[in-house]
C-alpha positions as CSV (number, residue, x, y, z in Angstrom):
1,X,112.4,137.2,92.4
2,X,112.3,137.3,88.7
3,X,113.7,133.8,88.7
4,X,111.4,132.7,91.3
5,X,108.4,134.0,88.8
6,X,109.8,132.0,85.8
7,X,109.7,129.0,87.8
8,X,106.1,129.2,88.9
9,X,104.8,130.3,85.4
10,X,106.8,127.0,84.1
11,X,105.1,124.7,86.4
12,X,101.2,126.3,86.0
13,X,102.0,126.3,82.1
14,X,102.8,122.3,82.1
15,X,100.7,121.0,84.9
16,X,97.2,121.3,82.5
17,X,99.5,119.2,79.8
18,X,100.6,116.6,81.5
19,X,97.1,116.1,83.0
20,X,95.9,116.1,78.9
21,X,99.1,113.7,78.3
22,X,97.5,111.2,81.0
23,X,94.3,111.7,79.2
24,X,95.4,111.0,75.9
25,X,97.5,107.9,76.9
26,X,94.6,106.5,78.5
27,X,92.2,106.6,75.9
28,X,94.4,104.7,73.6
29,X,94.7,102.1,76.2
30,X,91.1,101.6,76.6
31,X,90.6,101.0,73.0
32,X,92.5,97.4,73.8
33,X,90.0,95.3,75.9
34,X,93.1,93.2,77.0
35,X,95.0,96.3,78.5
36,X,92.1,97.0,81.2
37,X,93.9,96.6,83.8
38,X,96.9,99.0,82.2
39,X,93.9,101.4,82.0
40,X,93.0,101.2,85.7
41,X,97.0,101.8,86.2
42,X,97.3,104.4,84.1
43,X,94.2,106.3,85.6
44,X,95.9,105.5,88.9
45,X,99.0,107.4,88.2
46,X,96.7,110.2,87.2
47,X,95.3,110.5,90.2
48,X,98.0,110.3,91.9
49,X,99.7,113.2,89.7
50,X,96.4,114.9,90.7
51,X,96.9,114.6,94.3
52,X,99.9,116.0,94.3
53,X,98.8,119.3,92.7
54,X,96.1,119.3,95.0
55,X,98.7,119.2,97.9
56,X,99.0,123.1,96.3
57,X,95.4,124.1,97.5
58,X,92.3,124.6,95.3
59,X,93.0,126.1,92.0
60,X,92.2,129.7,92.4
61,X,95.2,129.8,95.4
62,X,97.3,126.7,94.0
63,X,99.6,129.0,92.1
64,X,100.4,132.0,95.5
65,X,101.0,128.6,97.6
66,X,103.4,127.0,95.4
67,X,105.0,130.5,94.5
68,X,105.7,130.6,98.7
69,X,107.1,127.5,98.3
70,X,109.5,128.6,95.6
71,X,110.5,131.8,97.4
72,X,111.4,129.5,100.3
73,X,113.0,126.1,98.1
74,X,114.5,128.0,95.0
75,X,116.4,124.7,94.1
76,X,113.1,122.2,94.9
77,X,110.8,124.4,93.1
78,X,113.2,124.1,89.9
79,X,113.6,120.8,90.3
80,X,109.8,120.3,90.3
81,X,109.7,122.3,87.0
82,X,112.1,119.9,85.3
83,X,110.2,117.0,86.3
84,X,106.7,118.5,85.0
85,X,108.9,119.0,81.1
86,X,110.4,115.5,81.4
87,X,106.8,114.5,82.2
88,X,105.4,116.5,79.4
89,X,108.2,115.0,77.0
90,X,107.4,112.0,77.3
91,X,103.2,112.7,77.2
92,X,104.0,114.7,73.5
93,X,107.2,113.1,72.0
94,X,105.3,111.1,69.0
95,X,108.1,109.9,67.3
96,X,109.2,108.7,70.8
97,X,106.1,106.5,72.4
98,X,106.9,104.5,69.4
99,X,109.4,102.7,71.7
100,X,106.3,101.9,73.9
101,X,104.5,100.4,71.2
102,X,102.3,103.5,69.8
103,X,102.6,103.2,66.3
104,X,100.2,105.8,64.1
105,X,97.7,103.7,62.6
106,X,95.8,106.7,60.5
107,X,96.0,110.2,60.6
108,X,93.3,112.7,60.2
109,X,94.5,115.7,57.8
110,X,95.2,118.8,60.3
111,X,96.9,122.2,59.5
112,X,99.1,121.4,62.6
113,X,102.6,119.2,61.9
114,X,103.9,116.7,63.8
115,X,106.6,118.8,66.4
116,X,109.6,117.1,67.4
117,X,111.1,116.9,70.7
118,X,114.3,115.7,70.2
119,X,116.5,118.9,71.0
120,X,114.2,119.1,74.7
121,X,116.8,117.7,77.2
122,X,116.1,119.4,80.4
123,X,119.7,118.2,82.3
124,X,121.0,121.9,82.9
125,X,119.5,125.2,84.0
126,X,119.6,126.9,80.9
127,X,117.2,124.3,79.7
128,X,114.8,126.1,82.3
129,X,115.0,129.4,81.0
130,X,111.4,130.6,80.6
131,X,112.2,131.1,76.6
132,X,112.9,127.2,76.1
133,X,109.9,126.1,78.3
134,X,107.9,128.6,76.0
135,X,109.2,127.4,73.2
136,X,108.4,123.8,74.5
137,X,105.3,124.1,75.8
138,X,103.7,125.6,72.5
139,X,105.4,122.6,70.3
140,X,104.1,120.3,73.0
141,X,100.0,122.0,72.8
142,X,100.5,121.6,68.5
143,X,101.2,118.0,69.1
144,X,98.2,117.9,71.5
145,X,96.0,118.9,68.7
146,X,97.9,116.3,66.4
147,X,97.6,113.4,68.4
148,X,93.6,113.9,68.8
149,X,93.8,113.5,65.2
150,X,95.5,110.2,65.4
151,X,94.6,106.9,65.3
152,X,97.5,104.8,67.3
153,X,97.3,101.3,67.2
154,X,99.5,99.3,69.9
155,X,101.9,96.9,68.9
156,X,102.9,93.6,70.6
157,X,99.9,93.1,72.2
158,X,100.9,96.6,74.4
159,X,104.1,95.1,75.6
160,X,105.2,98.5,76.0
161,X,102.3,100.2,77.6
162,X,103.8,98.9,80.7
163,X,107.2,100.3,80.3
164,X,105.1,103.9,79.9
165,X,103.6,103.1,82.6
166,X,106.8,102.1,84.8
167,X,107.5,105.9,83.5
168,X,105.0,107.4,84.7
169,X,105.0,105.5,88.0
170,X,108.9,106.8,88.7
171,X,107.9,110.4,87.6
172,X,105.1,110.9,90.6
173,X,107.7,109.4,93.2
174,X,109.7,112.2,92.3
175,X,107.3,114.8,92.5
176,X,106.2,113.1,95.6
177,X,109.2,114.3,96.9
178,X,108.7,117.9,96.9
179,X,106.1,119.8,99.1
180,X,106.0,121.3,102.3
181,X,106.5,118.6,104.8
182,X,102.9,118.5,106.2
183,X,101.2,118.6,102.6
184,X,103.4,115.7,101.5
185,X,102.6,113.8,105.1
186,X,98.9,114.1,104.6
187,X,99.8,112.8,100.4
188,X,100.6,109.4,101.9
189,X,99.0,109.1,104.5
190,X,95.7,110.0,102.7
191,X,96.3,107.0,100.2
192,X,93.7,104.6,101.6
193,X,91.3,107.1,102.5
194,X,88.8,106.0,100.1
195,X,88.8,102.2,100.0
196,X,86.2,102.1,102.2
197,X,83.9,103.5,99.7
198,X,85.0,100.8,97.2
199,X,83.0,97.4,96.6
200,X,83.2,94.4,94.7
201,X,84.3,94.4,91.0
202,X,86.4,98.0,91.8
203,X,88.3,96.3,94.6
204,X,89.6,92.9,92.6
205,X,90.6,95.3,89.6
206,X,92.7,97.8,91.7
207,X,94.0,94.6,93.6
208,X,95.2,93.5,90.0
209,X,96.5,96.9,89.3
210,X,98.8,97.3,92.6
211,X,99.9,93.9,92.6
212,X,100.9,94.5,89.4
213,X,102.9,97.6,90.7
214,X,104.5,96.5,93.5
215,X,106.2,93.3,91.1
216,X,107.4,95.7,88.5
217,X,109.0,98.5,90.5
218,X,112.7,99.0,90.6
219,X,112.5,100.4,94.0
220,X,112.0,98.4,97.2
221,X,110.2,101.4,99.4
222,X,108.4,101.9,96.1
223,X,107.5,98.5,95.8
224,X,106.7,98.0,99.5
225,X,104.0,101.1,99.2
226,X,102.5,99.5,96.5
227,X,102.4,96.0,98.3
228,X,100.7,97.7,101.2
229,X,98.2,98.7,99.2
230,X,97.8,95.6,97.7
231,X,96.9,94.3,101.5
232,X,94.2,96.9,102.3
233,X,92.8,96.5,99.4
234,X,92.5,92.6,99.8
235,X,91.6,93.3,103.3
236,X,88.8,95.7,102.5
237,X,87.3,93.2,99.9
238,X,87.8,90.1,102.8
239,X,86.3,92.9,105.1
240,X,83.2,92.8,102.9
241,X,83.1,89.7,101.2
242,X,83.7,87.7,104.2
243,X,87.4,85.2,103.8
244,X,86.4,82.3,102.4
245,X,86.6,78.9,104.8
246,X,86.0,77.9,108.2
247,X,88.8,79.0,111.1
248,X,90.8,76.2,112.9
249,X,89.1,75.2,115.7
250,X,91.1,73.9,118.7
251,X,90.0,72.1,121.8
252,X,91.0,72.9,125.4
253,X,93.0,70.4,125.5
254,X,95.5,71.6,122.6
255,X,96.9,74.5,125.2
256,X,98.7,74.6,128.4
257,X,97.9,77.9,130.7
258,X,97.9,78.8,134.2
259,X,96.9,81.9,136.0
260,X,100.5,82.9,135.4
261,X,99.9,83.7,131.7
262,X,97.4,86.1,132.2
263,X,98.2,89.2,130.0
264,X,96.1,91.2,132.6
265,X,94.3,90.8,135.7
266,X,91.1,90.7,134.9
267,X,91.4,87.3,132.9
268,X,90.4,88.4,129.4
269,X,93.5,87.2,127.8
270,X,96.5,85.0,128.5
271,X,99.3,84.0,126.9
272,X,99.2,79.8,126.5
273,X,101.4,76.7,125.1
274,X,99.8,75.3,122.1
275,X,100.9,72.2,121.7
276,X,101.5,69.8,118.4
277,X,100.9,72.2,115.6
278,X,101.0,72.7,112.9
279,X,102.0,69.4,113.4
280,X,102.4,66.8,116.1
281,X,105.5,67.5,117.7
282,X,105.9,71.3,116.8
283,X,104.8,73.6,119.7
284,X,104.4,77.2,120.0
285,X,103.1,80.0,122.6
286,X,100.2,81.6,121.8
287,X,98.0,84.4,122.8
288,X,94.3,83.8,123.7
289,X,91.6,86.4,123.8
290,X,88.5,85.6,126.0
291,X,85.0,86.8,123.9
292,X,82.4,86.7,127.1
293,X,78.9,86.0,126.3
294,X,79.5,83.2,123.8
295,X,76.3,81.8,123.9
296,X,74.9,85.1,122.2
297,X,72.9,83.9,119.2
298,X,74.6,84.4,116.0
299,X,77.9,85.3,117.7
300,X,79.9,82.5,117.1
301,X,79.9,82.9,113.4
302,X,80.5,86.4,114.0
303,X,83.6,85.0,116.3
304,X,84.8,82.7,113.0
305,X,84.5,85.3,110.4
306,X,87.2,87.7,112.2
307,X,89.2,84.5,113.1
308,X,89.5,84.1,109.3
309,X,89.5,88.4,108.8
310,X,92.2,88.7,111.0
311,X,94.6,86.0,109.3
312,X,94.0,87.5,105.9
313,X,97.9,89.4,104.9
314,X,97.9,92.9,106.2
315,X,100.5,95.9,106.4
316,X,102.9,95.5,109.3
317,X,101.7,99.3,109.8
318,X,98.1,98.1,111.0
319,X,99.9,97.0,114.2
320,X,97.8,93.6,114.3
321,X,98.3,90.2,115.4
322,X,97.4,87.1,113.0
323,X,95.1,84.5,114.1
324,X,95.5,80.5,114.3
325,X,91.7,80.0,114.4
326,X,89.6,79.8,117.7
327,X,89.5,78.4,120.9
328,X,86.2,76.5,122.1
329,X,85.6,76.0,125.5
330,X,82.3,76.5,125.5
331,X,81.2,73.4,127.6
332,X,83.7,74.1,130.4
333,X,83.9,77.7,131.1
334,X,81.5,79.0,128.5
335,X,84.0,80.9,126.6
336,X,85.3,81.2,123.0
337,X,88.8,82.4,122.3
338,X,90.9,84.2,119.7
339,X,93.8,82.1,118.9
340,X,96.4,84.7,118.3
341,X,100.2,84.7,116.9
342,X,102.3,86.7,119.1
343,X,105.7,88.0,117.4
344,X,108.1,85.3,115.6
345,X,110.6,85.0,118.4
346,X,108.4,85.1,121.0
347,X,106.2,81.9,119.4
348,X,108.5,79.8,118.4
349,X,112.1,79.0,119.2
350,X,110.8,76.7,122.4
351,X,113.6,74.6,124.2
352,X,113.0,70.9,123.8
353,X,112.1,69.2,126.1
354,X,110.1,71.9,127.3
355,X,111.1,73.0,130.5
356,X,108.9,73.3,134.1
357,X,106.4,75.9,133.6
358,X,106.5,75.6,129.7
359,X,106.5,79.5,129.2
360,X,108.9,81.8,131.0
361,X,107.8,85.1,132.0
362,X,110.4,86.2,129.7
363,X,107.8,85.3,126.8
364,X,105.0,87.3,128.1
365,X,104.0,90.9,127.0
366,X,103.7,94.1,129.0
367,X,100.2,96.6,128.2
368,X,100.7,100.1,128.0
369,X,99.0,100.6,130.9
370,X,101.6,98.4,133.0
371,X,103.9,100.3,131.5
372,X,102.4,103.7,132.3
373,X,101.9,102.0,136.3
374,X,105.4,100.6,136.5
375,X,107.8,103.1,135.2
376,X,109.0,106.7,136.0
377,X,108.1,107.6,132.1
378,X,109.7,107.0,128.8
379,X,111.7,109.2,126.4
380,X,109.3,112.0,124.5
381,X,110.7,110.3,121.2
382,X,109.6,107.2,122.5
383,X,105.9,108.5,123.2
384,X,105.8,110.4,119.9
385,X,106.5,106.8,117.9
386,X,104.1,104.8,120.0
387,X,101.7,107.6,119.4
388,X,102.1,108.0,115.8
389,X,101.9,103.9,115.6
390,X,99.0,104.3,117.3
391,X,97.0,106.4,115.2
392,X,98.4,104.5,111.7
393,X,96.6,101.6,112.9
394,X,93.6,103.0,113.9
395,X,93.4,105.0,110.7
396,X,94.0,102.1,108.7
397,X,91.5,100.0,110.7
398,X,89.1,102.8,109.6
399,X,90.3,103.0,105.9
400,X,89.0,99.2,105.3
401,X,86.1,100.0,107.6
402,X,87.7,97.1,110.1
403,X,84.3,96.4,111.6
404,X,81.4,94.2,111.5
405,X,77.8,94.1,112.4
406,X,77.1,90.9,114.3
407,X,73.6,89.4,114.8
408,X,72.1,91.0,117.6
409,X,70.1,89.2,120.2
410,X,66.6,88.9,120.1
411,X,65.9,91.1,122.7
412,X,67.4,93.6,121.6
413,X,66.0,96.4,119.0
414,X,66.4,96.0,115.5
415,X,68.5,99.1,114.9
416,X,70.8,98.5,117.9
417,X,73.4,96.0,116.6
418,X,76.6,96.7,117.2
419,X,79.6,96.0,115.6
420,X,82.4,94.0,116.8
421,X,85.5,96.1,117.0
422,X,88.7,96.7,118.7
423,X,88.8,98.2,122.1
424,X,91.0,101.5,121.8
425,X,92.2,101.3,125.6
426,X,95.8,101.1,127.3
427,X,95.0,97.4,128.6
428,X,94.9,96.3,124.5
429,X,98.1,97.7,123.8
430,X,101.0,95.1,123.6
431,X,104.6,95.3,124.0
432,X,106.3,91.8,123.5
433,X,109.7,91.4,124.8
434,X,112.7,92.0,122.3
435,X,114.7,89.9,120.4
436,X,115.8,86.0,121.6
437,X,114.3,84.4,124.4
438,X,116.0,82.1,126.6
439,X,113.8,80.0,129.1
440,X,116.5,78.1,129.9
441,X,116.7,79.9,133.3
442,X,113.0,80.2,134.1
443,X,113.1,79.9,137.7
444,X,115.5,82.8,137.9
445,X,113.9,86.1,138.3
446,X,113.6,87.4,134.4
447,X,115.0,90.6,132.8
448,X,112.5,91.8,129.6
449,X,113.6,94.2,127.3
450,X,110.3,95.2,125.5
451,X,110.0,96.2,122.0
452,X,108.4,100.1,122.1
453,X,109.3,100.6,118.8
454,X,106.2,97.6,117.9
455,X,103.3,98.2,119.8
456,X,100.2,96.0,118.7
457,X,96.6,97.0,119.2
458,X,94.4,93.5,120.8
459,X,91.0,93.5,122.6
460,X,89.0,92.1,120.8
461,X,87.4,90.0,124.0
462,X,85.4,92.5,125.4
463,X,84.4,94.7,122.2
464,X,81.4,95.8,121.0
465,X,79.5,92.4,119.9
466,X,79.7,91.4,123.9
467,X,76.7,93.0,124.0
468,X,75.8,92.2,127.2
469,X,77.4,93.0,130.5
470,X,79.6,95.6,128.5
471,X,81.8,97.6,131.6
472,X,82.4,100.8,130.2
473,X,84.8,103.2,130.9
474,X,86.5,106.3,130.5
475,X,88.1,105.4,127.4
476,X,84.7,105.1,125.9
477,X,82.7,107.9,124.4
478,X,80.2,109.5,126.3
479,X,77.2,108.9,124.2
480,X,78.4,105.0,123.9
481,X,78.7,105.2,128.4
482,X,75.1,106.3,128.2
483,X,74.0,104.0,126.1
484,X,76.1,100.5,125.6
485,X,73.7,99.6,122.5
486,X,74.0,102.6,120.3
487,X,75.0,102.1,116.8
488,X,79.2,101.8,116.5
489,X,80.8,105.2,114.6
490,X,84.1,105.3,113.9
491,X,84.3,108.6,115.7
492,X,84.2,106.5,119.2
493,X,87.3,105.2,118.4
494,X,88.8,108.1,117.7
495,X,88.2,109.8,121.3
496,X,89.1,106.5,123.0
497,X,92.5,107.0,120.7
498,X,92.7,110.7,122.1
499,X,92.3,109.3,126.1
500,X,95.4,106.7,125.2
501,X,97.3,109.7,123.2
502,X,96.1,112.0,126.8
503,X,98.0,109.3,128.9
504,X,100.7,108.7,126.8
505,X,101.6,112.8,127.0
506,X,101.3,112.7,130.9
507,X,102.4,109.5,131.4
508,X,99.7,108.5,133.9
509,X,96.6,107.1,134.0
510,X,93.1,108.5,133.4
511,X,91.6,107.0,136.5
512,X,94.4,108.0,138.6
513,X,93.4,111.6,137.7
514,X,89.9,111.2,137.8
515,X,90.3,109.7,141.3
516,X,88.1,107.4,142.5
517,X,84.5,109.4,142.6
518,X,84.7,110.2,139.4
519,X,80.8,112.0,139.3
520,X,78.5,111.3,136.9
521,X,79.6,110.4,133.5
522,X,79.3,113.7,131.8
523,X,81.6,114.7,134.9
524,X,84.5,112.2,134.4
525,X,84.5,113.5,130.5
526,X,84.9,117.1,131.8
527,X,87.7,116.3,133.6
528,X,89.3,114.7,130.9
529,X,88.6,117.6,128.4
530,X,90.2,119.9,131.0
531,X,93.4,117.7,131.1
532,X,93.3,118.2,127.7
533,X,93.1,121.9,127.4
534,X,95.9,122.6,130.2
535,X,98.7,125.5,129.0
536,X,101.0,122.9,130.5
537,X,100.8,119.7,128.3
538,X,102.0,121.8,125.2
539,X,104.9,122.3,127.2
540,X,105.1,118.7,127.9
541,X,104.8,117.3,124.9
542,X,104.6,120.0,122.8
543,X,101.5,122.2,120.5
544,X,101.8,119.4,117.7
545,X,101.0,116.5,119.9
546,X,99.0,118.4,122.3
547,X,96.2,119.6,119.6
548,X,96.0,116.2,117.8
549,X,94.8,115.0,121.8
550,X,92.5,117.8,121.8
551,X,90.7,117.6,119.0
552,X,90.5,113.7,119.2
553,X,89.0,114.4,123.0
554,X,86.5,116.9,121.6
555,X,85.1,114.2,119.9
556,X,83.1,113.3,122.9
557,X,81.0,116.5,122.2
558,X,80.2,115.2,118.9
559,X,77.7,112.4,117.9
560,X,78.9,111.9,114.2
561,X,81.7,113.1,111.8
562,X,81.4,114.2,108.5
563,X,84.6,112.6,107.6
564,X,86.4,109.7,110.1
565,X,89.0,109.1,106.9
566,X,90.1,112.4,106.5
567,X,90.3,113.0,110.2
568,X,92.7,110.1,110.3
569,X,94.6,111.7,108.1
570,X,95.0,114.9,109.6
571,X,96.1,113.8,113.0
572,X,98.6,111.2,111.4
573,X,100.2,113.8,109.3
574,X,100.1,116.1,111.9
575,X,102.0,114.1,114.6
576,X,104.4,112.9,111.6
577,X,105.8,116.3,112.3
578,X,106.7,115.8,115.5
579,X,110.3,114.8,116.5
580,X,112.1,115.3,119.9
């Protein structure tokens, strides 16, 4: 226990100085106009340093919940106490950030001398020992008050700064590392929570800044973080910005499809041979989604915006197909189309010459609701990845505020216009088939293996934009079933996701439990709340999964939510707990 003690005091004593350390650093930074974007990394580190202690609880319980954490992690909680002194060393060493280009430019007379580090090594446990960290901590607060006094000046045009700042990067992946699993869950996920509160100048400066990260760090899961964040935050300007250009528009004519290639029954998308491009000669399969009501004033631009939105890079994580550009066929059937890029191998790889029928079944998808219909049920590991796919996307869909208002028509009230937005429903949720495709044998009865460990989120044919003629179901929210035109909330989305998440854990379909007289709508959401609350899906699925459906199903008591971001996070974290 009295070793347990030591530990915590350590840690409390050193957090406050390596938040002064980051302080400190930064304002000599900012003093260079040509290190801004050094700044903005620096002051990213520091929050991130920040997050972590805040993983600890407020500040009046941060210390009791990391002392629980030391009673049960001894060897962790020391561990996190030599990272905090190596941090600290490196914040107060003087004589040492002369390697990173801090030279002392004029000092102000002080009573306080310059304290040296050197003898502060921190590789053994003795190192630890409440006395040297004492002894440490008061030589690194005298240089505190020294380097206040000190004017730095940086030489080589700040070559070094980012060397410090590589430093300081590797030191938060460590302490990254240590947490209670949940705490640390809801850390990353809770990463993009606030880009949707970002605009303009703030979002091309942090683009800058995590480019810049992912390019210079050592590690590769590191450095794929970082260039994940360099997508959303792309995506988020793009999202309000608008991507630059004009989609490629193809003709009828460019695509082969029959009623075979229908990705459901109801027609709304279909898979489709798109012959000669990029290039005459070079064909692929494609996947076309079907946007009804094209003629809608203001819808087609709309329709081209998220063309070009939805081709703009974005985290594999996002669960998202890319977009060739659009499909009109407005004079024939009256319809616009998504031109979508399926997975690699199921696009390209064609046999040449093409054979009868140009696409093999083998190339077309499965929904999750097929899948739900046509199979006895799937491994609970299985379910648990789909599901925690699942709400990644949406959660990141909401982190870049993946949505836009489209003009509304004219006969519609001003404050009614919807946004156009993915449908969160079991049809829109595509499995393509795994691995190489041979349609060699197309006229032979075809065995697909379909990847569940890749499910992609579509439907963007009958979202909210249609506008008119809208069927709604039960995978909408009540208030939207009562009233199609009602302003879009994020929180709808969020209690379709918990119908999908409800199927998923009983492995059958909402209708099918509904029945076929399902009431009046507030009856049909009853039903589904009960389904939720039943004793028997924790044992099912267990408490984990079956309270992140709950709560996301009690959303359809609800007509707004203080927080959608944070909510994402919460469930995501939470079902990241889940293994079976």
């Amino acid at each position: 226990m009295a070793e347990v003690a030591n530990i915590v005091a350590g840690v409390f004593q050193l957090i406050p100085l390596c938040n002064a350390g980051f302080v400190l650093i930064k304002d000599v930074v900012q003093l260079e106009q040509k290190l801004s974007e050094q700044r903005i990394r620096i002051q990213n580190h520091q929050n991130n340093f920040w997050s972590w202690c805040e993983i600890w609880g407020p500040s009046e319980t941060r210390e009791r919940k990391f002392k629980h954490y030391a009673q049960d992690n001894p060897v962790s909680a020391k561990a996190v106490l030599r990272q905090l002194a190596l941090n600290s060393r490196l914040f107060f060493d003087i004589k040492g950030l002369d390697r990173y280009g801090f030279e002392i430019k004029k000092l102000i007379p002080t009573d306080h001398r310059i304290q040296h580090l050197d003898d502060f090594h921190f590789e053994t446990n003795a190192d630890l020992d409440p006395q040297n960290i004492n002894r440490f901590e008061a030589k690194c607060n005298t240089n505190l008050l020294v380097m206040r006094r000190i004017q730095f000046s940086l030489v080589s045009g700040g070559k070094g700064v980012d060397e410090l700042i590589a430093r300081f990067r590797e030191f938060n992946e460590v302490l990254w590392g240590y947490g209670q699993p949940l705490e640390l869950a809801r850390l990353n996920k809770g990463i993009y929570d606030n880009l949707n509160q970002l605009t303009g100048d703030q979002l091309n400066k942090l683009l800058a800044a995590y480019t810049r990260e992912s390019e210079t760090s050592r590690d590769s899961v590191s450095a794929g973080n970082y260039r994940s964040l360099a997508k959303m935050i792309n995506l988020r300007a793009h999202a309000i910005q608008g991507a630059p250009g004009r989609p490629h528009v193809f003709g009828a004519s460019s695509f082969h499809m029959t009623d075979n290639y229908r990705v459901d029954s109801r027609g709304t998308s279909t898979m489709a041979l798109l012959y000669d491009y990029p290039k005459k000669g070079d064909h692929r399969v494609a996947l076309i989604e079907w946007v009804q009501n094209a003629q809608v004033s203001g819808k087609r631009r709309e329709i081209e915006k998220l063309a070009l939105l939805l081709n703009v890079p974005k985290p594999d994580e996002m669960s998202m197909l890319d977009s060739y550009g659009i499909l009109d066929d407005l004079q024939r059937t009256n319809r616009l189309g998504f031109v979508l890029k399926p997975p690699i191998n199921i696009r390209t790889n064609l046999p040449q010459p093409l054979p009868p029928g140009a696409i093999s079944e083998r190339r077309m998808p499965i929904n999750l609701r097929q899948l739900i219909k046509t199979r006895d049920g799937l491994d609970l590991g299985v379910r648990f990845d789909i599901a925690k796919k699942l709400v990644d996307a949406v959660h990141m869909m909401h982190a870049v505020d993946w949505a836009h208002k489209y003009v509304a028509p004219s006969h519609f009230k001003p404050d009614t216009a919807n946004r156009l937005h993915r449908n969160i429903r079991p049809n829109n949720i595509l499995f393509f088939p795994l691995g190489s495709i041979g349609d060699e044998s197309s006229t032979q009865a075809a065995h697909r293996v379909f990847d569940l460990s890749s499910p992609f989120i579509a439907g963007y044919s009958n979202g909210a934009a249609s506008g008119i003629n809208l069927k709604l179901d039960y995978y909408e929210h009540p208030a939207r079933r009562n009233d199609p035109q009602i302003a879009y909330r994020r929180l709808y989305d969020l209690y379709s996701l918990g119908c999908v998440l409800l199927e998923l854990a009983l492995w059958t379909t909402i209708d099918k439990q509904i029945e076929h007289d399902p009431g009046s709508r507030e009856a049909s959401y009853k039903v589904i709340r009960a389904l939720s609350l039943k004793p028997t899906l924790d044992r099912m699925v267990g408490k984990i999964f079956a309270d992140v459906i709950r709560d996301c199903i009690a959303l359809g008591e609800k007509s707004s939510l203080d927080n959608p971001a944070k909510f994402g996070t919460d469930i995501a974290s939470r079902l990241a707990q889940c293994v079976a």
